[in-house]
VEXDREN-7114 format. One record per residue (C-alpha): residue number from 1; residue in one letter; z, x, y. Coordinates in nm, 4 decimals, always signed. Layout:
BEGIN
timi|kemar|c3|c1|c2
NUM|A|Z|X|Y $
...
***
This chain:
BEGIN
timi|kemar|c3|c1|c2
1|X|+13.4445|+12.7288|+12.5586 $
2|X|+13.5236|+12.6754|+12.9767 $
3|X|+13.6052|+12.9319|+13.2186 $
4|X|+13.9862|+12.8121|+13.1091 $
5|X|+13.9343|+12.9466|+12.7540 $
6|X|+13.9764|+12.5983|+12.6615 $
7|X|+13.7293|+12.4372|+12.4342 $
8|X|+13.4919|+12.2162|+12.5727 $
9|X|+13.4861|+11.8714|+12.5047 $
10|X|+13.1947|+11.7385|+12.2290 $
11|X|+12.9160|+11.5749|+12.4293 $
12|X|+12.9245|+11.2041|+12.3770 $
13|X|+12.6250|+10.9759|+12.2937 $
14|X|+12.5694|+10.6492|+12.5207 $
15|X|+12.5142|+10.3702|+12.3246 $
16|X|+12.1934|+10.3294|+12.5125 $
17|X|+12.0801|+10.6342|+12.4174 $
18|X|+12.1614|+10.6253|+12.0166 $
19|X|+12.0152|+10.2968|+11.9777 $
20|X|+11.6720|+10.4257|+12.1941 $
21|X|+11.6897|+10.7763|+11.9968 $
22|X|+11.6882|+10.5861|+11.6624 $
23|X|+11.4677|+10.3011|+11.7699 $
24|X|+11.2190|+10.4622|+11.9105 $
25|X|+11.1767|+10.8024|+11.6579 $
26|X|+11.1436|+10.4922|+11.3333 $
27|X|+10.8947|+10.2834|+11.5455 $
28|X|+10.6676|+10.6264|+11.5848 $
29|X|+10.7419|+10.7051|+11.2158 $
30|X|+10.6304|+10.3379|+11.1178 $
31|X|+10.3553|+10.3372|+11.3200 $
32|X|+10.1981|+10.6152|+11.1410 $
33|X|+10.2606|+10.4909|+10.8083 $
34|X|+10.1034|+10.1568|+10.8956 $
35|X|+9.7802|+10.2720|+11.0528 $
36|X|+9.7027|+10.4661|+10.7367 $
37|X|+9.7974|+10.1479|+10.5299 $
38|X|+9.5224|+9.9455|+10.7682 $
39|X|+9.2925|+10.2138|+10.7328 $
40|X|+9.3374|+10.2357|+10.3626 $
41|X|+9.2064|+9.8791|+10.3686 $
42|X|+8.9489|+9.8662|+10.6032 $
43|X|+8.8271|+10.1759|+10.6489 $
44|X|+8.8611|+10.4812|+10.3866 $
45|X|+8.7385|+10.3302|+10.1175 $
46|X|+8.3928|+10.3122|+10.2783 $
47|X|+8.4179|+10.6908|+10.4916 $
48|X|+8.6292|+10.8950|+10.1730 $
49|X|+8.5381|+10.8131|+9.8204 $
50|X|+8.1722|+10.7362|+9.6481 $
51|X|+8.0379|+10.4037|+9.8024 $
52|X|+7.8356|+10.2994|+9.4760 $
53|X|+8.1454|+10.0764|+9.3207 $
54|X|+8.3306|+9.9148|+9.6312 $
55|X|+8.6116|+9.7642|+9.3789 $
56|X|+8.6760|+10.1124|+9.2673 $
57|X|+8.6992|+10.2975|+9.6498 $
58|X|+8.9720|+10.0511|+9.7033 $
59|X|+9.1380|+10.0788|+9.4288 $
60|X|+9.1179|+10.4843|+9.4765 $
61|X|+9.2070|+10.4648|+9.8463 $
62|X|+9.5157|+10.2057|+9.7610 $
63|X|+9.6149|+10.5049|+9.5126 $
64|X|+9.6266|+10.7795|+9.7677 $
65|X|+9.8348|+10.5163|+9.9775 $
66|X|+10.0730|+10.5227|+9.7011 $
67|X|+10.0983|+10.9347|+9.7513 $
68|X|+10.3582|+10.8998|+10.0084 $
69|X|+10.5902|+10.6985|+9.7948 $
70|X|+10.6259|+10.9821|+9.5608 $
71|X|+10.6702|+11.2146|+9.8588 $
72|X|+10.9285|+11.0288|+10.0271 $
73|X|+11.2413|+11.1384|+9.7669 $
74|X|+11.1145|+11.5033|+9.8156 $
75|X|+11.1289|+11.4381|+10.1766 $
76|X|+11.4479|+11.2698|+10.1245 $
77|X|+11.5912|+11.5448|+9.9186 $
78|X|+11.4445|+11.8872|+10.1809 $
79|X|+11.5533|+11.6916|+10.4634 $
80|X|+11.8858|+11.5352|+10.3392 $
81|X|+11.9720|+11.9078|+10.2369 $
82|X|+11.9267|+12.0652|+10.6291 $
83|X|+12.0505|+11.7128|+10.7505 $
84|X|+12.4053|+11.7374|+10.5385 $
85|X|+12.4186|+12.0556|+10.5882 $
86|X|+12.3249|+12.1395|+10.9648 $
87|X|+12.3426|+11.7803|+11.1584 $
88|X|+12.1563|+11.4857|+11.1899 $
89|X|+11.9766|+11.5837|+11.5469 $
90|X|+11.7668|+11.8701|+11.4251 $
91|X|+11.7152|+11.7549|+11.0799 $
92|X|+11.5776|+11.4175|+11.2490 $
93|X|+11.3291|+11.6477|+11.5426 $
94|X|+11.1632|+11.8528|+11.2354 $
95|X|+11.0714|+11.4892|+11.0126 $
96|X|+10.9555|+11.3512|+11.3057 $
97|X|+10.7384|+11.6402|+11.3740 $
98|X|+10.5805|+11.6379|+10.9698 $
99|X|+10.4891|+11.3025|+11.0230 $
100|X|+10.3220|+11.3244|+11.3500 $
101|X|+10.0856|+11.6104|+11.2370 $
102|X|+9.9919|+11.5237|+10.9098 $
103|X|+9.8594|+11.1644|+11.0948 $
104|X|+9.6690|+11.3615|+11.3473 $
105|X|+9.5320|+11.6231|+11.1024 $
106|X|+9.4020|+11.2062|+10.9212 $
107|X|+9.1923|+11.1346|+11.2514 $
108|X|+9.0204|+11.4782|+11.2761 $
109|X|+8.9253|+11.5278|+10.8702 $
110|X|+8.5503|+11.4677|+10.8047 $
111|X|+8.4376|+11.2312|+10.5225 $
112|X|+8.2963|+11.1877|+10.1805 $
113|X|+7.9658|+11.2200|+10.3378 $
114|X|+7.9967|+11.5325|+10.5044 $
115|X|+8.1940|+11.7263|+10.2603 $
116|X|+8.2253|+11.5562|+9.9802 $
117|X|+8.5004|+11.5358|+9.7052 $
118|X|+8.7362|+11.7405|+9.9330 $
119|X|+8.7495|+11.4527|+10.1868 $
120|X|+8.9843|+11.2353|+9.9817 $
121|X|+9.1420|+11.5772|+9.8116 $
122|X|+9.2312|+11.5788|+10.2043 $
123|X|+9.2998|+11.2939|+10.2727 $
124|X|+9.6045|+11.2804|+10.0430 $
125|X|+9.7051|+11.5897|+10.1548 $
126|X|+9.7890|+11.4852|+10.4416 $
127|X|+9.8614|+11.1284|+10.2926 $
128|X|+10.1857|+11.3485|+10.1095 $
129|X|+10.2685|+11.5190|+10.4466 $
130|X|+10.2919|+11.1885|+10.6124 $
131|X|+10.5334|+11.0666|+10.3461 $
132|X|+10.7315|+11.3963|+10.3604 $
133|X|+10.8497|+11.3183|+10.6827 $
134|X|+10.9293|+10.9775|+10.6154 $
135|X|+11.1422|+11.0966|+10.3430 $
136|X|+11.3578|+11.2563|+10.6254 $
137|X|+11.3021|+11.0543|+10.8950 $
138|X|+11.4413|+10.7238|+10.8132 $
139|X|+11.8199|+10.8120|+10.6897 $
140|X|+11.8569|+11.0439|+10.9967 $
141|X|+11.7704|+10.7377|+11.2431 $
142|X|+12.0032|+10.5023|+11.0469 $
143|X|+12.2689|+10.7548|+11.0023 $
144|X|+12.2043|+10.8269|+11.4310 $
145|X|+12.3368|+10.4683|+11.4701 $
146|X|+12.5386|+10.3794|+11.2203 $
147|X|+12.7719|+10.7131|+11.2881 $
148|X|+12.7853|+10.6470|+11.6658 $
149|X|+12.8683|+10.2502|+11.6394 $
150|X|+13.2019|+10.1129|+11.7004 $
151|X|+13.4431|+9.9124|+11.4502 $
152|X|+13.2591|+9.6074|+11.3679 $
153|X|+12.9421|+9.6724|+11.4197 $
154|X|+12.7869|+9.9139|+11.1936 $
155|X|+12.5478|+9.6623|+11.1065 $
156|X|+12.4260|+9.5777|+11.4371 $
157|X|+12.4211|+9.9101|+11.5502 $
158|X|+12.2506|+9.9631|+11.2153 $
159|X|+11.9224|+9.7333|+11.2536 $
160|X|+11.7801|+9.9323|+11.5589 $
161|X|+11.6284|+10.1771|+11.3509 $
162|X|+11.5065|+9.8861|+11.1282 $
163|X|+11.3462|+9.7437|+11.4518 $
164|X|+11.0910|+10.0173|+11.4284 $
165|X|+10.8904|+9.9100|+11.1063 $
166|X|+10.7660|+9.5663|+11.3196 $
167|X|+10.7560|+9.7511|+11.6260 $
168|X|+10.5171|+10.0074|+11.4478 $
169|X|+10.3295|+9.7528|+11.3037 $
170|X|+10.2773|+9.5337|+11.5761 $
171|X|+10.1527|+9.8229|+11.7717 $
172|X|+9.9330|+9.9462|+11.4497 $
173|X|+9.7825|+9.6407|+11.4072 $
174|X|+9.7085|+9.5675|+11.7974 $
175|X|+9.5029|+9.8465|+11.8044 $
176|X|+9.3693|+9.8042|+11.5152 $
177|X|+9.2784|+9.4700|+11.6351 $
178|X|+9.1454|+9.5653|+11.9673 $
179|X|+8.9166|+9.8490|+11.8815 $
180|X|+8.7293|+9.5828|+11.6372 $
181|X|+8.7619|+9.3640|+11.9603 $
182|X|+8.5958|+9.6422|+12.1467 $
183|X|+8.4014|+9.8025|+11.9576 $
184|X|+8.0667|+9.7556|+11.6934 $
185|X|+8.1027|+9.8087|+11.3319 $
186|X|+7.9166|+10.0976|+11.3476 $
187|X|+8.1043|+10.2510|+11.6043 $
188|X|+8.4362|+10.1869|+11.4533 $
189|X|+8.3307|+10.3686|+11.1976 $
190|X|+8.1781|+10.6231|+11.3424 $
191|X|+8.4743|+10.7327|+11.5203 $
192|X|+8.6837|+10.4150|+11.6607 $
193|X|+8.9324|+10.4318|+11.3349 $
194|X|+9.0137|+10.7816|+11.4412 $
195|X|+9.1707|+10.6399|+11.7639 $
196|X|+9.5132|+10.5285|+11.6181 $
197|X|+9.5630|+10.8799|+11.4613 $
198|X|+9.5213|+11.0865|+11.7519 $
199|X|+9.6852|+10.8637|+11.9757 $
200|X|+10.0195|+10.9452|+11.7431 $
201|X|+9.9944|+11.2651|+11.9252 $
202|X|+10.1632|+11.1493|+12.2804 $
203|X|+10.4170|+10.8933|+12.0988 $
204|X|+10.5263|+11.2025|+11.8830 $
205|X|+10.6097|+11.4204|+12.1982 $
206|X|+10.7457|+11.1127|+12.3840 $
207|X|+10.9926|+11.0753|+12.0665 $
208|X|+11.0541|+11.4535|+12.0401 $
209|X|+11.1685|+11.4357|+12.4267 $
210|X|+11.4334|+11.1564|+12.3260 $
211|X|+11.5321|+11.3288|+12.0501 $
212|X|+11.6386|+11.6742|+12.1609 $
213|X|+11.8428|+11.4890|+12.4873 $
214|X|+12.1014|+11.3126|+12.1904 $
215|X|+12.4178|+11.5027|+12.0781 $
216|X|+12.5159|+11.5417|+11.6882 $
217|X|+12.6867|+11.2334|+11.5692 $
218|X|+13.1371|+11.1677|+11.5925 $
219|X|+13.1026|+11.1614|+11.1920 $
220|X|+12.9040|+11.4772|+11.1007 $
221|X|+13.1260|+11.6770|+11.3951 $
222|X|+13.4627|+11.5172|+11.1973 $
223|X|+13.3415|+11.6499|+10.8853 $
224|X|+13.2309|+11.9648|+10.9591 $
225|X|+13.5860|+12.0502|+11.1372 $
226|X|+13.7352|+11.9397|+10.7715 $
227|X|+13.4862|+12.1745|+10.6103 $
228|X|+13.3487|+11.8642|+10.3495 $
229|X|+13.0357|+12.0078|+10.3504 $
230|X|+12.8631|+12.0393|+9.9560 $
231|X|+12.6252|+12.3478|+9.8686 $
232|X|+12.3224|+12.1527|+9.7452 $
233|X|+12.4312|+11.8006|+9.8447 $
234|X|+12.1250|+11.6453|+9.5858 $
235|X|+12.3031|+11.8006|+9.3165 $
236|X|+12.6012|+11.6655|+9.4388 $
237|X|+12.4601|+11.2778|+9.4982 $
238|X|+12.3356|+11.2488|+9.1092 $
239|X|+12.6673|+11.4358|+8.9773 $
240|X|+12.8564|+11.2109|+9.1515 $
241|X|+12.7233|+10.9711|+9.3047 $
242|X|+12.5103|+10.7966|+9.0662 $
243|X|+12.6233|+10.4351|+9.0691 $
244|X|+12.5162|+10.4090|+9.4040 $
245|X|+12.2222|+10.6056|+9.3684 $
246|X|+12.1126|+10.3870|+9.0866 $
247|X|+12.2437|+10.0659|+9.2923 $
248|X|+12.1138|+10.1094|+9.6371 $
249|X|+11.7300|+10.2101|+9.4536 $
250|X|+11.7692|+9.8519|+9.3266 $
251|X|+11.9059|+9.6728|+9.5880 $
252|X|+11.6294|+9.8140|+9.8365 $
253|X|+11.3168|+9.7429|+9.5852 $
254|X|+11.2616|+9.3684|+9.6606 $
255|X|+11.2498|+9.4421|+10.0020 $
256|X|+10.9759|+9.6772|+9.9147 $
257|X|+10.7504|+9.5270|+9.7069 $
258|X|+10.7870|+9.2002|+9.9400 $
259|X|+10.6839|+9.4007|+10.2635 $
260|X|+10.3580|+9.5396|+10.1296 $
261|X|+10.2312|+9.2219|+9.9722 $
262|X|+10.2719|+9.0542|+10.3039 $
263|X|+10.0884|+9.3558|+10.4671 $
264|X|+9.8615|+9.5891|+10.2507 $
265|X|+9.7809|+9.3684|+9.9767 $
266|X|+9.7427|+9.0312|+10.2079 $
267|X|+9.5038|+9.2116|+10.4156 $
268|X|+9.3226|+9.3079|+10.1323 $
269|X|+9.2861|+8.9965|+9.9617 $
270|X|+9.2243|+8.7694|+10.2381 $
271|X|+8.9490|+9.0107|+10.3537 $
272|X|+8.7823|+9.0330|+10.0507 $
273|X|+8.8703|+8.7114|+9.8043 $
274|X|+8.9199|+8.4669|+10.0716 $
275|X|+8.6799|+8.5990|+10.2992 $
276|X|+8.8382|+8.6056|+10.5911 $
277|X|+8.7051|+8.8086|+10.9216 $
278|X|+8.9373|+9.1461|+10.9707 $
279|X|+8.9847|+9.0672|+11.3219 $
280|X|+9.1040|+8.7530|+11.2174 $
281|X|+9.3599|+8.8502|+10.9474 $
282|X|+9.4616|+9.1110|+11.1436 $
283|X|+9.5823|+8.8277|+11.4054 $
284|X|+9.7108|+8.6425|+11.1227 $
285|X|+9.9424|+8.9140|+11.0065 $
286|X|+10.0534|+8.9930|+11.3582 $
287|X|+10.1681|+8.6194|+11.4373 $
288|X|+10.3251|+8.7243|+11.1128 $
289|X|+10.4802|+9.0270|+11.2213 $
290|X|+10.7099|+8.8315|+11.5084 $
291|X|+10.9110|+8.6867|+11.2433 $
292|X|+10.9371|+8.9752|+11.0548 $
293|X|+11.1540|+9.1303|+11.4021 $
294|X|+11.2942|+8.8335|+11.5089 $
295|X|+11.4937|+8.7792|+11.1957 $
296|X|+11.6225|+9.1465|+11.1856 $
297|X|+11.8860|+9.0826|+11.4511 $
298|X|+11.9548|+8.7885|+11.2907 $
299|X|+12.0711|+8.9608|+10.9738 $
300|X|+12.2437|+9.2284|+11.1183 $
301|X|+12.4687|+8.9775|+11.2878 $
302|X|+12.5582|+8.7720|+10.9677 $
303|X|+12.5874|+9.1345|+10.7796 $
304|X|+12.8723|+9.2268|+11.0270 $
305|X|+13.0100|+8.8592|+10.9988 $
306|X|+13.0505|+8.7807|+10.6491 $
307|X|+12.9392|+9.1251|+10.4887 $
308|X|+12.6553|+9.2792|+10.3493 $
309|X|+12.6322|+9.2411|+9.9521 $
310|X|+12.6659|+8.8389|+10.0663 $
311|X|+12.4237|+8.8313|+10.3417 $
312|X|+12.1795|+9.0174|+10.0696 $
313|X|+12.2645|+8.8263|+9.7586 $
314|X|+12.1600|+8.4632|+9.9476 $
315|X|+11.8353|+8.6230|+10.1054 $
316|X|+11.7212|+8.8125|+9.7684 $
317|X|+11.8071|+8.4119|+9.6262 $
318|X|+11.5628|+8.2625|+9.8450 $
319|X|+11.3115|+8.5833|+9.8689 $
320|X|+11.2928|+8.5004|+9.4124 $
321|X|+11.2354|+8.1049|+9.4745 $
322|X|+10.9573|+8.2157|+9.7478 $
323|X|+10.7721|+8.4293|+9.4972 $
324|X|+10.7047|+8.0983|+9.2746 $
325|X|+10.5671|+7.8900|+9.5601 $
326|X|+10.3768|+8.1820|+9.7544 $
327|X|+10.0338|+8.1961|+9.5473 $
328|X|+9.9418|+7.8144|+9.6394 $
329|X|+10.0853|+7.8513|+9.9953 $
330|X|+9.8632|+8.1031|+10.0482 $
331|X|+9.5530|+7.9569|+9.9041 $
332|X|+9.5792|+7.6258|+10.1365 $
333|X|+9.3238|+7.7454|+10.3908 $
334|X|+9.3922|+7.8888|+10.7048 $
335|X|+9.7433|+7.6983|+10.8146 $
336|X|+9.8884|+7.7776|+10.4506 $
337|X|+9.8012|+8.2147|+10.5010 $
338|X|+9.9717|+8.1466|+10.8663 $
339|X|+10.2699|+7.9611|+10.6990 $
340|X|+10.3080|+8.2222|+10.3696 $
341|X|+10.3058|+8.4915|+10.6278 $
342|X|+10.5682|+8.3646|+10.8534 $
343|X|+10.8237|+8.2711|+10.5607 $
344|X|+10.7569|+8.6331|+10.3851 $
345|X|+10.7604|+8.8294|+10.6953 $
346|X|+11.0744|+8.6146|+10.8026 $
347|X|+11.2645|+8.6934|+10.4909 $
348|X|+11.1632|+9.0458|+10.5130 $
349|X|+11.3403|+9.0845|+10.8114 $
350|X|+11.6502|+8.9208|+10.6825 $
351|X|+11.6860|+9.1629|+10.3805 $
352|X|+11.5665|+9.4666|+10.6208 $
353|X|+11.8262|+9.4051|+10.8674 $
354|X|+12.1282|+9.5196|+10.6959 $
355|X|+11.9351|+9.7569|+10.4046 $
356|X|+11.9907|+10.0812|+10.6073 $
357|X|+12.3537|+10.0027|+10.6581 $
358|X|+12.4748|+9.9102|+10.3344 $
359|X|+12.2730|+10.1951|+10.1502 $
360|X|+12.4694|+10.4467|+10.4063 $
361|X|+12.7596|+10.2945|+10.3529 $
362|X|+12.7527|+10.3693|+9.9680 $
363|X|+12.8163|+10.7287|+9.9965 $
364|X|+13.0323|+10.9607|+10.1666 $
365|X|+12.9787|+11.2079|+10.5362 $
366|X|+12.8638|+11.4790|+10.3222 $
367|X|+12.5591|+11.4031|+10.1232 $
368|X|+12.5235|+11.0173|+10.3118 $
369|X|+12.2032|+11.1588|+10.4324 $
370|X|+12.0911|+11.2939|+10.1091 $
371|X|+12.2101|+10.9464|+9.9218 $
372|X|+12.0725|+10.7401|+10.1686 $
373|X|+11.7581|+10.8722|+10.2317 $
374|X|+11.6861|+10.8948|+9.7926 $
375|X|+11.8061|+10.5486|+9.7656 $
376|X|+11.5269|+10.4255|+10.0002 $
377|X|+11.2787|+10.6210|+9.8870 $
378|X|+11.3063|+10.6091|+9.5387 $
379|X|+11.2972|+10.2281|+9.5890 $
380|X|+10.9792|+10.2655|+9.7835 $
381|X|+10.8050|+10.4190|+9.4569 $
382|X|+10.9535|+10.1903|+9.2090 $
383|X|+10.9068|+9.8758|+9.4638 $
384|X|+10.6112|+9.9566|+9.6880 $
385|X|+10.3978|+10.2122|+9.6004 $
386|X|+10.2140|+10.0722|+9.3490 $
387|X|+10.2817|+9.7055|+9.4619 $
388|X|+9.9257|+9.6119|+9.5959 $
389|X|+9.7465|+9.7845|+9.3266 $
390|X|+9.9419|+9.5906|+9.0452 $
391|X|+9.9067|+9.2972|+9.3101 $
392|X|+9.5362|+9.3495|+9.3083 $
393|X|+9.5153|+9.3758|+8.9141 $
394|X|+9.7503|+9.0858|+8.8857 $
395|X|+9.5526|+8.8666|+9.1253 $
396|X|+9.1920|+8.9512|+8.9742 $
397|X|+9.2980|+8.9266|+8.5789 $
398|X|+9.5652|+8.6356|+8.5386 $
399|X|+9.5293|+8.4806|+8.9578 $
400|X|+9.7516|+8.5197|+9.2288 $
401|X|+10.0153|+8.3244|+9.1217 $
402|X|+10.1023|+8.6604|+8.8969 $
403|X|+10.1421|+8.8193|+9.1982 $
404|X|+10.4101|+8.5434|+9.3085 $
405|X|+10.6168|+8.5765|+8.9543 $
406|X|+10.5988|+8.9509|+9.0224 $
407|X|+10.7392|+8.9578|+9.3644 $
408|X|+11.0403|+8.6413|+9.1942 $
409|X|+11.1004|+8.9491|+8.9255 $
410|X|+11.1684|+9.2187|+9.1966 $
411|X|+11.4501|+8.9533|+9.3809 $
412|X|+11.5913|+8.8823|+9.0886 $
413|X|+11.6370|+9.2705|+9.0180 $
414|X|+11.7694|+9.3457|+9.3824 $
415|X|+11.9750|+8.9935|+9.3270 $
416|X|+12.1800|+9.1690|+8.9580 $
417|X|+12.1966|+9.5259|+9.1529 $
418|X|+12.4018|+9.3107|+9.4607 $
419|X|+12.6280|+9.1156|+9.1981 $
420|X|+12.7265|+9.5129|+9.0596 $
421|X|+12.7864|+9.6583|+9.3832 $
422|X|+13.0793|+9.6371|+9.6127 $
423|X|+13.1194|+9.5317|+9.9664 $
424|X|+13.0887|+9.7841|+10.2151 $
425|X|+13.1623|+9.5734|+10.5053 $
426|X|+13.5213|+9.7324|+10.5915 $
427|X|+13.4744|+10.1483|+10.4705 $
428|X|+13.5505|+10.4155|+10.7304 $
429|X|+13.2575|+10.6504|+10.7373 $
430|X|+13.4646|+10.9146|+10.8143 $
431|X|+13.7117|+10.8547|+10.4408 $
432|X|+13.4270|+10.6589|+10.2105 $
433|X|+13.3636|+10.8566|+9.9006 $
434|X|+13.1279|+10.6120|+9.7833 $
435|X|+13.1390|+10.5171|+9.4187 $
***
């Protein structure tokens, strides 16, 4: 209330703002998750489990990788609660700050040398925390944007947030890449791989800063002055809401399992079966990486044009016929990884593009936190968690071109999930009652 007795007007988010706010808090998030990917690879199967069977540390350290998968829906379901039920803006300030110190609590843990069995008992401790705030993170930044945009371009509005998983990467990998650059083996691992983790600290106080200056979003303030607000909105999602639950799991799980075969299990295979240098792959993956976010605008534009369920169905098409020519493409030497990179990465970012929107779209102002945040999580555990450990079984017992047929299966899934569903394109967030 003013001086006048007369209610103060709601404070209203710049565009500028909302799209920095949810850019910047996902490409933090992402960065996290993707330096403990990297490391999982390079680095903690050497410094956190028994170094007498290298096959098996990497096999254990890709398994505490996939710790955070099951974490995410928890994350999803303790954050979506306090996000549905109190707003978006503090919901999104407390994920962001689970995240950031479980991945500097990673950089200051000793190792299997110094203490043992508790190092990796540790390490996924802290592997879980990171995934925790994942869980929370990622609906809040799409449902920062999408709630704020106006008519016509949810979508666009939408793909900011998405921007952040290249961003992250790109920055993940870069100094990944130059500490090996800079550094000797023996003093990367001595204490260079810590770097990436304790550097979160200043990009997790940068995002905080951003965070706490943005106002609650149009859509939450609407429905909280028509008092739609549910008791236990995760109840309420698989009561109600289970078509789209079960839907928007599907429809996100090629996009998983296609991500981390491009990143985790790529830069596990070409390091070790191909034999090529990390510094190298890491390069490799990077040059990768640019198609990954230049095709993520790209998507969100045709999502707004001619919808989302028919942007998706034509890119989870081409994402199945990719999956039976990957394994030789990536096999022909150097110029084929570069190529089987570039395509993957580039059709990642055309099925990333519009995933946030259309998975918010499904359900409606009061639990659309909840549902969206379960929907990409729970396709993260079915579609990526395990995906470069089967990968890496599938490669070494029947050859990679399992792990091509396997990837075709997961677009093909995604592609039946689209045909169900319904177009989003043209719902009012503020009315949608999802199916």
């Amino acid at each position: 209330m003013n001086q006048t007795g007369v209610a103060a007007p709601a404070a209203i988010n710049s565009p500028g703002r909302v799209l920095f706010a949810s850019l910047i808090g996902t490409t933090i998030e992402f960065f996290d998750f993707y330096i403990y990917a990297t490391a999982a690879v390079l680095v903690f199967p050497k410094l956190f489990f028994p170094s007498g069977d290298p096959a098996s540390a990497i096999l254990s350290s890709l398994a505490t990788f996939a710790i955070a998968f099951f974490a995410r829906p928890i994350g999803s379901a303790l954050f979506g609660h306090f996000g549905d039920r109190i707003g978006r803006k503090a919901t999104l300030v407390a994920a962001l700050l689970t995240m950031g110190i479980s991945t500097v609590a990673i950089g200051m843990l000793p190792t299997y040398a110094q203490i043992g069995t508790m190092a990796p008992l540790l390490l996924a401790l802290c592997r879980f925390g990171q995934g925790l705030g994942l869980g929370g993170e990622w609906g809040g930044a799409v449902l920062l944007a999408t709630e704020n945009a106006p008519p016509g371009k949810r979508a666009w509005y939408g793909m900011f947030p998405q921007l952040g998983a290249p961003l992250g990467f790109i920055c993940s990998g870069g100094i990944f890449l130059a500490l090996s650059e800079t550094l000797t083996d023996a003093q990367f691992f001595a204490f260079g791989w810590r770097i990436p983790f304790l550097v979160s600290a200043v990009l997790v106080l940068m995002g905080l800063y951003v965070r706490l200056k943005i106002s609650e979003t149009p859509v939450f303030r609407r429905a909280l002055e028509h008092h739609e607000r549910v008791s236990v909105p995760m109840f309420n999602v698989f009561k109600l809401h289970t078509k789209a639950l079960v839907l928007g799991t599907l429809i996100a799980v090629a996009t998983f399992v296609l991500f981390y075969l491009m990143t985790v299990f790529a830069l596990s295979w070409g390091t070790t079966a191909l034999g090529y240098p990390r510094q190298q792959f890491l390069m490799i993956q990077l040059f990768g990486i640019l198609f990954f976010a230049a095709t993520i605008p790209w998507s969100a534009k045709l999502a707004d044009r001619h919808g989302r369920r028919r942007t998706l169905m034509w890119v989870s098409g081409a994402i199945a016929v990719f999956g039976f020519v990957m394994a030789p493409m990536f096999q022909a030497g150097l110029p084929g990884v570069m190529v089987t990179l570039a395509i993957g990465l580039a059709l990642m970012g055309l099925t990333y593009g519009p995933l946030g929107t259309i998975l918010s779209e499904l359900f409606p102002t009061a639990v659309r936190y909840t549902g969206a945040s379960l929907t990409f999580n729970l396709a993260g555990i079915v579609g990526a968690s395990l995906a470069p450990y089967i990968a890496t079984y599938l490669a070494k017992t029947y050859g990679l071109q399992a792990v091509g047929y396997y990837l075709a299966i997961a677009a093909l899934v995604t592609l039946a999930a689209l045909w169900l569903s319904r177009e989003t394109r043209d719902d009012d967030l503020a009315t949608t009652r999802g199916d």
